[in-house]
C-alpha positions, 0 to 999 in steps of 0.5 A: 149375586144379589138382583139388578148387580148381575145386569150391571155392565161397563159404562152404567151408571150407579149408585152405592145407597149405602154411600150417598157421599161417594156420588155417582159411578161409572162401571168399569168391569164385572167379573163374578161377584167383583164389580168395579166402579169409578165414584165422583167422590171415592175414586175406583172401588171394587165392590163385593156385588154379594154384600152390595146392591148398586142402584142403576141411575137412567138419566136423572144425574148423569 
């Protein structure tokens, strides 16, 4: 798993800099690889945390 995805937990709040439209998201579950978030914009996606790097977001816009 690719860096900060693997401190990922419930309830944190990210980023998909790959897709800026999809806003802010709250973790749901990480299991393995398999990172479930629920975005503003996009609703619940499961990201493939090999392919993606989720960025943390600390307090700025949550």
């Amino acid at each position: 798993m690719k860096g900060l995805n693997a401190m990922l937990e419930p309830g944190m709040t990210v980023r998909n800099p790959a897709a800026p439209d999809w806003g802010l998201g709250q973790v749901q579950s990480r299991i393995g690889a398999r990172i479930t978030v629920n975005f503003e914009h996009a609703g619940k996606v499961v990201i493939n945390g090999l392919e993606v790097e989720l960025e943390p977001v600390f307090g700025e816009d949550s």
